[in-house]
VORO-270455 format. One line per field, with one value per residue (C-alpha): residue number from 1; residue in three letters; z, x negated, y negated. Coordinates in steps of 0.2 Angstrom, whole numbers, plus 5000, padded with zeros to 4 digits. Each point is the difference from the previous one (the first is absolute). Example, Ala and Ser with C-alpha at 12.3 -4.5 7.8 and 13.67 -1.06 7.14 Angstrom:
// VORO-270455
num	c(1 2) $
residuo	c(ala ser) $
pz	c(5039 4997) $
px	c(4938 4994) $
py	c(5022 4983) $
// end
This chain:
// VORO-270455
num	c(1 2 3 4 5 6 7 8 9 10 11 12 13 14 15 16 17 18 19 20 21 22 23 24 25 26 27 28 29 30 31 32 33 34 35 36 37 38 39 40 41 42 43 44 45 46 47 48 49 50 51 52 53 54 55 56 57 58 59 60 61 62 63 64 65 66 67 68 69 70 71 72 73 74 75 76 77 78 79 80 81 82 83 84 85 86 87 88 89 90 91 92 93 94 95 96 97 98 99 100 101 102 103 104 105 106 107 108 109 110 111 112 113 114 115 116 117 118 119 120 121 122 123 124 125 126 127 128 129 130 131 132 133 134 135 136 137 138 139 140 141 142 143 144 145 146 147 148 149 150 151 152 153 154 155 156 157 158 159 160 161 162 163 164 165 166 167 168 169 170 171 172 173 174 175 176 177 178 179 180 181 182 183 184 185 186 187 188 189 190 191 192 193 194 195 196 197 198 199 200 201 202 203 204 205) $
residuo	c(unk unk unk unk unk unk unk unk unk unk unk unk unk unk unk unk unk unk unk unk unk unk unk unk unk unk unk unk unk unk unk unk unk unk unk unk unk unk unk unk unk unk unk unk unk unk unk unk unk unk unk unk unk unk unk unk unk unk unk unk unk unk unk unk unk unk unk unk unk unk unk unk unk unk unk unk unk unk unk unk unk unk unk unk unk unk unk unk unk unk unk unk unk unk unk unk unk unk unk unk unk unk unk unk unk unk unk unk unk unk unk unk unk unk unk unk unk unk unk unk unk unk unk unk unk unk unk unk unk unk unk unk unk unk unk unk unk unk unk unk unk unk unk unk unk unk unk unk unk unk unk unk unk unk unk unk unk unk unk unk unk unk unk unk unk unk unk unk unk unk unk unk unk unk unk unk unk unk unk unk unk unk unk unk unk unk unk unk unk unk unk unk unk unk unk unk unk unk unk unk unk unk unk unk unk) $
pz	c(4783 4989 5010 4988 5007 4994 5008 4998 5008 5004 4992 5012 5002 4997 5001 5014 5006 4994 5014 5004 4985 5000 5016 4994 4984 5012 5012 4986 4993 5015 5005 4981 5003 5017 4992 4986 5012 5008 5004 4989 5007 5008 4986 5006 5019 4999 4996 5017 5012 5008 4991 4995 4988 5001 5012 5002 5013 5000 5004 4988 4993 5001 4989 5001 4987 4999 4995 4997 5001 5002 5001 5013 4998 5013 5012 5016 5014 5013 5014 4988 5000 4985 4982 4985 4985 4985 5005 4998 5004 5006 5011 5015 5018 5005 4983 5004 4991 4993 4997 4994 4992 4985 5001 5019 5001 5016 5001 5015 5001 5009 5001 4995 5016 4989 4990 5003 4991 4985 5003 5011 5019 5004 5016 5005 4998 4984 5005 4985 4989 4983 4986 4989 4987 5012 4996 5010 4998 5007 5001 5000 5006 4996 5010 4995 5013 4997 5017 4997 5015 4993 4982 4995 4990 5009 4994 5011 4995 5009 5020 4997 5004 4990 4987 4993 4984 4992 5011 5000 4995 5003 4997 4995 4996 4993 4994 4998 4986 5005 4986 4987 5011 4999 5008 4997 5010 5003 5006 5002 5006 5008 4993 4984 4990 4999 4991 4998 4996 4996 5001 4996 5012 4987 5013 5011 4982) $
px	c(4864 5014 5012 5009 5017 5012 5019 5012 5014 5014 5018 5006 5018 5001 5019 5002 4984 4988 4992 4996 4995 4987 4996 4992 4993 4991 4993 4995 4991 4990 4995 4993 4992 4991 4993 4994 4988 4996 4981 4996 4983 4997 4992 4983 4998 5014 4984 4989 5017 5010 5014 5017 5012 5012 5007 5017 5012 5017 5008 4991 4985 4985 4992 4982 4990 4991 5009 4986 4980 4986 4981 4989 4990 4987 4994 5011 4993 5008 5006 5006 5019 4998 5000 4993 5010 5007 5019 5014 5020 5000 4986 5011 5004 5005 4997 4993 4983 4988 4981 4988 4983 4998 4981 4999 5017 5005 5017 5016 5016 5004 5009 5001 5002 4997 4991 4984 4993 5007 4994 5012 4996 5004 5010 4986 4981 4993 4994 4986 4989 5006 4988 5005 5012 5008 5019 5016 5015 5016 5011 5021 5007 5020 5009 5016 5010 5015 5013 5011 5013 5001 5002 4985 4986 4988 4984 4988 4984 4983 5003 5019 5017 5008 5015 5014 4997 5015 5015 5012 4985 5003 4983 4982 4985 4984 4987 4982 4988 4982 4993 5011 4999 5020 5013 5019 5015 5017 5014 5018 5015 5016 4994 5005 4988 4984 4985 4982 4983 4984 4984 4983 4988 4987 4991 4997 4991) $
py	c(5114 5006 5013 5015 5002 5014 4994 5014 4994 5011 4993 4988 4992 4982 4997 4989 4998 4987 4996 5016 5003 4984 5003 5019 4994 4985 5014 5009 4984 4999 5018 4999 4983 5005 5018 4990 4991 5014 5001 4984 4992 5013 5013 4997 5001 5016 5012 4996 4993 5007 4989 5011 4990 5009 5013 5007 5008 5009 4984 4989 4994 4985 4994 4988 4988 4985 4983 4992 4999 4989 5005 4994 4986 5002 5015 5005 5009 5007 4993 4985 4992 4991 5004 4989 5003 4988 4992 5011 4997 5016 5001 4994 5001 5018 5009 5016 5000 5014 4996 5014 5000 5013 5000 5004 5009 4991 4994 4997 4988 4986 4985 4982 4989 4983 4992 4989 4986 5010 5016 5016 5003 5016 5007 5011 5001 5010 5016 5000 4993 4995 4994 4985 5004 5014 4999 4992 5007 4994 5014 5003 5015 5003 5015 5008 5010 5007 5000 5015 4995 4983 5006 4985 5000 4987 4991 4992 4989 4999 4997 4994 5009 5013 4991 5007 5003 5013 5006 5017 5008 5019 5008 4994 5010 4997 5013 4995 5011 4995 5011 4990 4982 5000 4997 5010 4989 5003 4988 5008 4986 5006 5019 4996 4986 5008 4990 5008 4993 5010 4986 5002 4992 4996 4987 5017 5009) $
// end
């Protein structure tokens, strides 16, 4: 779904510092990007899980959906590894996957260990039933910290390590609105260049 955003950046000072300058506009870019996707696939099983898109702390912010979906083509039951769904690239090994069924409310995570004879094998054994056409999702999760001693904004994806992703920057603060489904940031380099971004979350609506 389509994100509003409402970018009022503060005057900033370009004179020798394009790269600087990219490098914001690039972070920028990306914070939009992942808030955009916030929640997405994930509508559904959000009213009976315990599933939080997004969540925020002084130091940062994370952010959850779903990159893609597939139904299930045949019953699970618990104590089951495997899952039967139609091929997808982005059903593979390690991918942290959520399956829920919107009839019965049941729902957890797991993992993809591999795939067999087409179909995922998970790394640990279902803990429920799901009926057919119960939903598989494989899920992204992207984390921002901000590391004030090392005057970095860092970005990390699912289970991998923390990257650089904008440096000398001074101050970084994020507010969340849950009764707006918003989101108001601020990023401030060398306490001078300030940009700021109000979102709406309109997966979370």
């Amino acid at each position: 779904m389509t994100v509003i955003i409402a970018s009022t950046p503060a005057p900033i000072k370009t004179a020798g510092h394009p790269e600087r300058l990219e490098a914001i506009f690039h972070t920028v870019d990306t914070i939009k990007s992942d808030l955009n996707k916030c929640g997405m696939r994930l509508q559904v099983c959000r009213e009976f899980s315990g599933i939080t898109p997004f969540m925020s702390t002084p130091s940062g912010f994370t952010c959850l959906y779903g990159l893609a979906d597939e139904l299930l083509l045949e019953k699970a039951v618990s104590g089951q590894q495997t899952l039967k769904v139609a091929a997808n690239e982005f059903f593979k090994k390690d991918k942290p996957v959520l399956i829920y069924d919107p009839i019965q409310h049941a729902w957890e995570t797991n993992e993809i260990e591999s795939r067999q004879d087409g179909a995922p094998a998970l790394k640990a054994q279902l803990q429920n039933d799901y009926l057919t056409d119960s939903m598989v999702v494989v899920l992204k999760k992207v984390e921002y910290k901000f590391c004030s001693a090392q005057r970095v904004l860092k970005r990390k994806v699912d289970n991998g390590s923390f990257q650089p992703l904008l440096e000398d920057v001074s101050d970084f603060h994020v507010t969340f609105f849950p009764d707006a489904n918003s989101v108001l940031y601020r990023i401030e380099v060398n306490k001078k260049e300030q940009i700021r971004g109000y979102i709406f979350l309109l997966n979370l609506v």
